[in-house]
N, C-alpha and C positions, 0 to 999 in steps of 0.2 A: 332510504338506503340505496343502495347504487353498486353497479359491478364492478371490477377492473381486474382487465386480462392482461396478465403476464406471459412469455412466449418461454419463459426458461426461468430457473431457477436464480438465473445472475441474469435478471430482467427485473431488478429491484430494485437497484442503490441508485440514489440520485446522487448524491454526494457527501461528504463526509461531515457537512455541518449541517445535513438534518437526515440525521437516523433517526426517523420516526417510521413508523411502520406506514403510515398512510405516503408520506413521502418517497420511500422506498417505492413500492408499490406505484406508482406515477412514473417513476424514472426509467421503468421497465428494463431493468438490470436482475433479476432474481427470483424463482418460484415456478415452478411451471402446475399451474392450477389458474382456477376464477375465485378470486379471495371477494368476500362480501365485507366490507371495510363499514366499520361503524354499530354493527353488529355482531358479527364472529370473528375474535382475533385471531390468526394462524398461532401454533406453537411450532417450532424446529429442534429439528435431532439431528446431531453429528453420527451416523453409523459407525459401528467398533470396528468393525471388518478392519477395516485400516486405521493402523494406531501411532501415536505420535511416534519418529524415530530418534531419539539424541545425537546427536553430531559425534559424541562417541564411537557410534554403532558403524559410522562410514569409516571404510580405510583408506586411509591418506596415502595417496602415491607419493615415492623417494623424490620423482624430480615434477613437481605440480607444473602445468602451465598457464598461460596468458591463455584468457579466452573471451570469445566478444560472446553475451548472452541474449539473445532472441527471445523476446514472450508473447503469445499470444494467445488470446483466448478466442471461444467460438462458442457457440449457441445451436445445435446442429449443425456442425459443421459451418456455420455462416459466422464470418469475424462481427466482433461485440468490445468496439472498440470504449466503448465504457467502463468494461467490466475489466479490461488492460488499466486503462487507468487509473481505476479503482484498486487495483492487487499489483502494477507493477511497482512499486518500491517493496512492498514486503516481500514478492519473489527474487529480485535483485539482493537484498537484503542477506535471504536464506541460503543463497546459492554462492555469495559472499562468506559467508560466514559455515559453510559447510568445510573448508579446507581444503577440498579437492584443487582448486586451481590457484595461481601464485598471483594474479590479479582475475578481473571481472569490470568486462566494458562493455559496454553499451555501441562502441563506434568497432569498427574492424581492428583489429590486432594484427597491425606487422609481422606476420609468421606465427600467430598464434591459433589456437583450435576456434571451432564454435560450438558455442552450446544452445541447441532451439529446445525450447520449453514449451508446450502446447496443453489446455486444457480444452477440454470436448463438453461442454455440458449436453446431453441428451436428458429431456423431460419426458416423463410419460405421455404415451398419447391421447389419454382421453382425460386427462387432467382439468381440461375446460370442461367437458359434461359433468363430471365430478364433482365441482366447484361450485358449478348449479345448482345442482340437487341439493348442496348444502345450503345454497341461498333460497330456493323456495321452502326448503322447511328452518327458516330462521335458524339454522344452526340445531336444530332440534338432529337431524341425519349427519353425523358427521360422517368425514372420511380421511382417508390417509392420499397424500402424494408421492412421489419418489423423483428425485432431481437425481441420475447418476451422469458421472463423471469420469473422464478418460486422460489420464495424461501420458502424455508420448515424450519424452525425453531423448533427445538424437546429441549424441556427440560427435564433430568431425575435427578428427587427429590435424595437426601443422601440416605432416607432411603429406596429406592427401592420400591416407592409408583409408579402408574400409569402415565405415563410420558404426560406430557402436549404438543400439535404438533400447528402451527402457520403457516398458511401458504399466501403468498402476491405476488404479479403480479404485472410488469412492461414491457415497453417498449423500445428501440432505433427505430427510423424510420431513416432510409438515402435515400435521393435523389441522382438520377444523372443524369447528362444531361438537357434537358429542359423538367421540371416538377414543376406543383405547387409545394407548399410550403403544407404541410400535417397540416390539424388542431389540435389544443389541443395540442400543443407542443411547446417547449422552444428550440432553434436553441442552441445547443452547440458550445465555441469556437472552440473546438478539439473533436478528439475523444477520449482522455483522459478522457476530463469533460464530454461527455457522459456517459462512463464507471462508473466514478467514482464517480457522478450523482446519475444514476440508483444504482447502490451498495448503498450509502447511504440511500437514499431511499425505498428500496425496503426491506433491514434490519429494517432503522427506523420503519415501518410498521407494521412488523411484531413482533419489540419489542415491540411494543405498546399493540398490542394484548396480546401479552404474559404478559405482567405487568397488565391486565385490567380481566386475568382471576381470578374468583376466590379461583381457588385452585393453586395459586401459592404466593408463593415459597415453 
């Protein structure tokens, strides 16, 4: 058996063609715990707190505009230029397909807004001594972790008016070993659907707000 430390919870994915958990886990994209790999498998939970939003729920401004979209993710605050890689077409995707703006680019927009998109993963901090403890009693001690999440959503107007800020909180819990089951939470298949779960969510949230202020667009 054998340790591996993960620094955050999106300190796991190695890439998209081997989601396997041992894989994940090496890639150091996801988890903020010491997972004991080969013995006790982690389980994952999407928290309720934050729940999915339908595009429905956003209100579409009369005159949308052109906006360049900025994303980035971080790991305490530190850029996790993996974990962009990994989630930036689905966030692209989302924020497309939300209605709020009349295009969505990736390069500057001649006279058009911006929209920066930031996720904050914060791990718990003693999630490595935790992870331990699970590993010297073979999974017999289980424990729970907590991977919370921060998205800041900033939109800045064409005309260089007062920039509108959005900001939404989400969860990952992972068990290991023998441990309840943590309440208010939705068991992911993977940790893929967790990840990508949480991201949907945690954006939908936060557009919704943004589409609900008044001084936007």
């Amino acid at each position: 058996m054998h340790f591996i430390h993960s620094g955050g919870f999106m300190q796991l994915i190695q890439n998209r063609s081997r989601l396997n958990i041992r894989a994940l886990l090496n890639a150091g994209l996801v988890v903020a715990t010491v997972v004991l790999t080969g013995c006790v498998s982690p389980t994952f939970y999407v928290d309720t707190a934050t729940r999915e939003v339908p595009v429905a729920e956003l209100k579409k401004p009369a005159q949308p505009k052109a906006v360049q979209l900025l994303f980035d993710f971080q790991t305490k605050g530190a850029p996790n230029s993996r974990a962009v890689s990994f989630l930036k077409d689905q966030v692209v995707d989302q924020v497309k397909g939300s209605g709020l703006f009349a295009t969505v680019d990736e390069k500057p927009v001649p006279g058009g807004a911006v929209l920066n998109v930031t996720i904050n993963n914060i791990p718990e901090a003693d999630a490595a001594a935790k992870g331990f403890k699970v590993g010297l009693t073979f999974g017999a001690s289980g424990t729970k972790v907590t991977d919370n999440y921060v998205c800041t959503v900033t939109y800045l107007p064409p005309d260089g008016g007062k920039s509108i800020v959005k900001v939404s909180q989400h969860a990952i819990h992972t068990t290991i070993g023998a441990t309840e089951v943590p309440q208010n939470v939705n068991k992911a298949e993977s940790v893929e659907v967790a990840v990508r779960t949480m991201t949907r969510q945690i954006i939908g949230t936060a557009l919704k707000d943004l589409s609900l202020d008044p001084t936007f667009p």
